[in-house]
C-alpha positions as CSV (number, residue, x, y, z in Angstrom):
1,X,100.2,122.1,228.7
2,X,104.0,123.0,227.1
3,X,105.4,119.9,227.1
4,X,109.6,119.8,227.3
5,X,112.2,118.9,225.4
6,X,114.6,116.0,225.9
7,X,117.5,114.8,225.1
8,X,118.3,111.5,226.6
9,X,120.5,108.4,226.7
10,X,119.5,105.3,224.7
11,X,121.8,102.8,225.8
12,X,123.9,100.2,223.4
13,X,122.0,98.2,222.0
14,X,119.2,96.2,223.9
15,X,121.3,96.7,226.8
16,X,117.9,97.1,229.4
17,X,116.5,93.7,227.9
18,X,119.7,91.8,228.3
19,X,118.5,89.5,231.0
20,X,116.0,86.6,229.7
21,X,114.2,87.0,232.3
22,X,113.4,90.6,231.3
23,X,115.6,92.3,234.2
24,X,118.0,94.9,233.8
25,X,121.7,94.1,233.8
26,X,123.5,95.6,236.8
27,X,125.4,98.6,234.5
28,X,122.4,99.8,233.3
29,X,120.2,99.7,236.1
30,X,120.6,104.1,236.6
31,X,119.9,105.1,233.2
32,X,117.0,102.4,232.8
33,X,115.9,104.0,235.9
34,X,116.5,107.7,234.5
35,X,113.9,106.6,231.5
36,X,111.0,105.0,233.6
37,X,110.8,108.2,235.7
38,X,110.5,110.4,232.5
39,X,106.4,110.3,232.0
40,X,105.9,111.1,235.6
41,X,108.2,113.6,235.6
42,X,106.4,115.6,233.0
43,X,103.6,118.0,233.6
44,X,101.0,116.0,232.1
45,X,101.1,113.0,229.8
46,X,102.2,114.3,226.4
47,X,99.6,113.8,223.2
48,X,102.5,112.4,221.1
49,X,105.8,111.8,220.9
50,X,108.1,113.5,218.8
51,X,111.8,111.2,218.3
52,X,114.8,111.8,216.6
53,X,117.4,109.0,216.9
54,X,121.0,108.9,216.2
55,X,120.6,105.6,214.0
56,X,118.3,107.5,211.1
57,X,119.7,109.2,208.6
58,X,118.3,110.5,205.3
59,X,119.6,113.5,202.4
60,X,117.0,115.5,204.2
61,X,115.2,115.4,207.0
62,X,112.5,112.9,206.8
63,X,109.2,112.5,208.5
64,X,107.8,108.8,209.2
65,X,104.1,108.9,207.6
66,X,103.2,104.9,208.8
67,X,100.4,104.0,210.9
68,X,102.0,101.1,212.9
69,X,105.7,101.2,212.2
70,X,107.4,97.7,213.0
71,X,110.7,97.0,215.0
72,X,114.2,97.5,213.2
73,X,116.5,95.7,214.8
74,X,119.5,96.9,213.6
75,X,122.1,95.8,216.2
76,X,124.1,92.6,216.1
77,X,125.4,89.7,218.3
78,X,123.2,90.2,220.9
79,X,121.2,87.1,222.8
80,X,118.4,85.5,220.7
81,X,115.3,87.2,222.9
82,X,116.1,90.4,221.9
83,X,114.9,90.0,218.7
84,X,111.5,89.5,219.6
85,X,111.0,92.4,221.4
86,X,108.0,94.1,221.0
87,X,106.9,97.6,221.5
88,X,103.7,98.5,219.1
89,X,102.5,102.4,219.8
90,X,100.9,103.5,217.2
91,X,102.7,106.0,214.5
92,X,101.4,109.7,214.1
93,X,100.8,110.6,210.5
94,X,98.7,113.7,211.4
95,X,101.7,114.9,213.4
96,X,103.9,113.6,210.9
97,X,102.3,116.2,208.1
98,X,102.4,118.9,210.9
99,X,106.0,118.4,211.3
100,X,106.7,118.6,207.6
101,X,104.7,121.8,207.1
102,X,106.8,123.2,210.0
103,X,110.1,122.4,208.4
104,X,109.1,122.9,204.9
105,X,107.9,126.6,206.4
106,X,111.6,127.1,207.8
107,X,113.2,126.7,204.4
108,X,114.2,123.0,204.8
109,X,113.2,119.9,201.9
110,X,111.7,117.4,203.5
111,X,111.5,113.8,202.9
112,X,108.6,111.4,203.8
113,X,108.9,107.4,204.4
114,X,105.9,105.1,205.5
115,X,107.8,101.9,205.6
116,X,110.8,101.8,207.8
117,X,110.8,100.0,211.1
118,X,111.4,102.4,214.3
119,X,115.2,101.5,215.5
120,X,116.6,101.0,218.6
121,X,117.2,104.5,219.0
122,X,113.5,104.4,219.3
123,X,112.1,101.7,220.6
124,X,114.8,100.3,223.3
125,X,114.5,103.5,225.2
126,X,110.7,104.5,224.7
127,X,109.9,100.6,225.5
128,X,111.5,101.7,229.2
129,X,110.0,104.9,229.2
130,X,106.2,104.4,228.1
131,X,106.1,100.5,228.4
132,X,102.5,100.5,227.9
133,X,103.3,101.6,223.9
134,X,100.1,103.4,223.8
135,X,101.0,107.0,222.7
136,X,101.1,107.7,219.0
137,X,104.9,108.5,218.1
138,X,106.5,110.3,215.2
139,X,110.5,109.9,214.3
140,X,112.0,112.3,212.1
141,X,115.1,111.7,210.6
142,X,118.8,113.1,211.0
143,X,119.6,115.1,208.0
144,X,123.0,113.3,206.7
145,X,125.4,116.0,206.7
146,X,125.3,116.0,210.5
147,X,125.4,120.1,210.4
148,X,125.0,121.0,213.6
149,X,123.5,124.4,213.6
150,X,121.1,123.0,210.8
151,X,120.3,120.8,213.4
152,X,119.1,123.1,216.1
153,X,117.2,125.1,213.1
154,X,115.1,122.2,213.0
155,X,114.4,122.2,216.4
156,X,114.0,125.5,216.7
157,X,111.2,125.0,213.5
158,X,109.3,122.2,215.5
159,X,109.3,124.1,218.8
160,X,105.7,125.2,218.5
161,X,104.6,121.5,218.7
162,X,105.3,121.6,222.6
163,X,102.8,123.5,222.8
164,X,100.1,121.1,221.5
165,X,101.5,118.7,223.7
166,X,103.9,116.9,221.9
167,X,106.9,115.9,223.8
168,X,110.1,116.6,221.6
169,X,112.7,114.0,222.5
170,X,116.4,113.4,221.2
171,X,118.3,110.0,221.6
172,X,121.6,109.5,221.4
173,X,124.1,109.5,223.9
174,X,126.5,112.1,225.0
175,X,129.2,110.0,224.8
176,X,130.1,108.2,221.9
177,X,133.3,106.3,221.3
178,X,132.8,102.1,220.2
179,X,136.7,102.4,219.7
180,X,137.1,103.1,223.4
181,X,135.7,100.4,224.5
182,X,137.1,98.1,227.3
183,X,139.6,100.8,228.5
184,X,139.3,103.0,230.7
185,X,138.4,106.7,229.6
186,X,136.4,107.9,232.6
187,X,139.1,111.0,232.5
188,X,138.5,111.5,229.4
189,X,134.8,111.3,229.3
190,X,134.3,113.3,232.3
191,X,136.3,116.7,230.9
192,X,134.3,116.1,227.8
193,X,131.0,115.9,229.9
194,X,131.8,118.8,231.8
195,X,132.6,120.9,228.4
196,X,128.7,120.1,227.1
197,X,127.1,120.3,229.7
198,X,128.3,124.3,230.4
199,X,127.4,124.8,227.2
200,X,124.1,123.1,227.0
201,X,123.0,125.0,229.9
202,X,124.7,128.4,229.2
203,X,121.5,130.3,231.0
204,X,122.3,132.6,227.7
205,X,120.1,131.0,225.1
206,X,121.7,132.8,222.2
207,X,125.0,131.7,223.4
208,X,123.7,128.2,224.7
209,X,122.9,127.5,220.8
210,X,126.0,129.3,219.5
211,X,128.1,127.2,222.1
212,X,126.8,123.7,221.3
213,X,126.3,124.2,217.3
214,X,130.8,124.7,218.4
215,X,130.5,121.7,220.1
216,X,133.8,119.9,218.4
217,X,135.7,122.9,219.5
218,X,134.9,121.2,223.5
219,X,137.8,119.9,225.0
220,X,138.3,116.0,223.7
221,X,135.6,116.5,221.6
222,X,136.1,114.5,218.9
223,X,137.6,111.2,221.1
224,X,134.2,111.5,222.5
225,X,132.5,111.3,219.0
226,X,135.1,110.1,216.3
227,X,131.5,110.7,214.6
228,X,128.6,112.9,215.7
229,X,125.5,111.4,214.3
230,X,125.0,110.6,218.4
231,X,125.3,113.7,219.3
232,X,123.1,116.0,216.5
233,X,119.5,114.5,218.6
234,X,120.9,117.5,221.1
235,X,121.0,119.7,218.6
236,X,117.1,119.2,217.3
237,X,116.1,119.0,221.4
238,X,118.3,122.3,222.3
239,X,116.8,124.1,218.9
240,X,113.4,122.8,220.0
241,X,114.1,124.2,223.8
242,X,113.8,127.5,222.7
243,X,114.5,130.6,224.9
244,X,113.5,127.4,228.1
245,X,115.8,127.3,230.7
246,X,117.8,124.2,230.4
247,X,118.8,121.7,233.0
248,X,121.3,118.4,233.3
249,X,118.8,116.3,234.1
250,X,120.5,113.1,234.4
251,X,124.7,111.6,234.4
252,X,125.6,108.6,235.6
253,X,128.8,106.3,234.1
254,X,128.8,102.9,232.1
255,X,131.3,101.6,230.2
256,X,134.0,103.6,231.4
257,X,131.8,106.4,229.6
258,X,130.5,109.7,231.1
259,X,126.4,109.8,230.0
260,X,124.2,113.2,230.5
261,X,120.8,113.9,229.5
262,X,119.3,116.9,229.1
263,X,115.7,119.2,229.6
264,X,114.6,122.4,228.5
265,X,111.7,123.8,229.7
């Protein structure tokens, strides 16, 4: 069956694994809770997993050819135990050369590594969502000029992979502002929130992609993302959506920030 496509919340940090004891801190109980419920929410259980994370960037977009890609644990001052977390699904080379094909066929240069470790855009979210680790997963990489209508190109190239059930998923978060940390933004965070999301789910999809690949025109824009490379996994899951329908699927507030996540189809 036509799997979705996703773009969802992954949290700072380890933030779901904070606890030594394995629980979930209190402030990110909701969108812990938001992730668990995603495989039963989908109409079957995908073949694969397709991810692009905010925290990979490469000259061009890259495919990850490995067989079992290890942890990257690029995040800092966090407690000890949270560097020996472990979630070991196998890679997907086969889907890997698929997705190159597909972008190569769109007119993009693509870019292949076999060695890098899966980051925590990866692994902190998909270890909440498919716990078990046992579906092969693909990332691709951001492309570095953080282009936005480039971006939803590239979605809009790997689209056809729904289809063979692959589930197309985008991590980031909607709201992206380290500076504004400790203060309170909610205002702020909310008008920007309520900007996207009308434009993410302009029932127009034409003006849906036109909308978003405008996103820095959105009110507060860029005090929501001093820098976008948080923000460009919704491009590759909105160009990946298609001609869907596309529904918020998911707010809720931590940090003082306003967090959506988003389906189509």
């Amino acid at each position: 069956m036509r799997q979705p496509s996703l773009f969802l919340p992954h949290g700072g940090g380890p933030c779901f694994f904070l606890n030594p004891d394995g629980s979930c801190p209190p402030a990110w109980r909701e969108m812990r809770d938001y992730l668990a419920g995603i495989l039963p929410a989908l109409p079957e259980r995908p073949r694969a997993i397709l991810i692009v994370s905010g925290h990979w960037e490469e000259a061009d977009f890259t495919v990850h050819s490995g067989r079992r890609p290890g942890l990257l644990f690029d995040y800092g001052g966090f407690p000890e135990h949270t560097y020996r977390l472990r979630w070991d699904a196998p890679g997907a080379p086969d889907l890997a050369a698929r997705a190159r094909q597909l972008l190569e066929g769109a007119g993009f240069k693509v870019g292949e590594n076999d060695a890098r470790g899966w980051d925590h855009g990866v692994f902190i979210p998909m270890k909440v969502a498919v716990p078990d680790a046992d579906i092969p997963t693909l990332q691709v990489s951001l492309r570095a000029d953080l282009d936005p209508a480039t971006h939803i190109r590239a979605g809009q190239a790997l689209e056809s992979l729904r289809d063979d059930g692959v589930l197309i998923v985008g991590s980031g978060m909607s709201f992206h502002n380290m500076r504004s940390l400790g203060q309170d933004v909610t205002p702020q965070a909310d008008a920007f929130d309520a900007a996207l999301s009308a434009a993410v789910t302009d029932p127009d999809p034409a003006a849906r992609r036109r909308r978003v690949a405008n996103w820095a025109s959105l009110p507060l824009a860029r005090f929501a993302h001093p820098r976008e490379e948080h923000l460009l996994p919704l491009m590759v899951a909105l160009g990946a959506g298609g001609d869907d329908p596309a529904v918020h699927d998911h707010r809720d507030h931590v940090l003082g920030w306003t967090v959506s996540a988003f389906r189509f189809g």
